[in-house]
C-alpha positions, 0 to 999 in steps of 0.5 A, a space after each residue: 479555531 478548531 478541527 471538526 474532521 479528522 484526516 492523515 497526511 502521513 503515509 506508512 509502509 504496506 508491511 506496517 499495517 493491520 490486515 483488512 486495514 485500508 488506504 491510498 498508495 502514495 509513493 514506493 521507497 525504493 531506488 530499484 528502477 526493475 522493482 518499481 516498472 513490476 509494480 506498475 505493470 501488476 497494476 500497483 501505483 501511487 493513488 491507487 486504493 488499497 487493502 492488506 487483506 493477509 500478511 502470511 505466508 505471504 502479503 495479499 492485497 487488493 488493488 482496483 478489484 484484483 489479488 495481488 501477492 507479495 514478498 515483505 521485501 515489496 511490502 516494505 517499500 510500497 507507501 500507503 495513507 490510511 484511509 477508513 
């Protein structure tokens, strides 16, 4: 039996994709209850789409139609599933 479609089960962090690349949020990798309580209340949770629109001198990227900046640090602990 083959596959005819091709999909992504694994997820990356935030900071690890290209520019203008896509995806779903799935989990943040952070134990920092105040990080994670910031991220929600600046709209950003896990199934919300996705897209690294630049990465200097700061990461912006576009959740649900709004801008967000962000430091590498959050970058980095933000788990995204590439999508096309």
């Amino acid at each position: 039996m083959m596959f005819t479609q091709t999909f992504t089960i694994e997820s990356s962090a935030l900071n690890l994709m290209k520019e203008k690349e896509k995806g779903v949020i799935t989990q943040f990798r952070k134990s920092d209850e105040t990080l994670l309580r910031k991220l929600i209340a600046i709209g950003i949770m896990p199934g919300l789409s996705i897209t690294l629109e630049q990465k200097i001198p700061s990461y912006v990227v576009k959740v649900e139609g709004t801008r967000i900046a962000l430091d590498r640090s959050i970058a980095k602990a933000i788990y995204v599933r590439k999508t096309k």
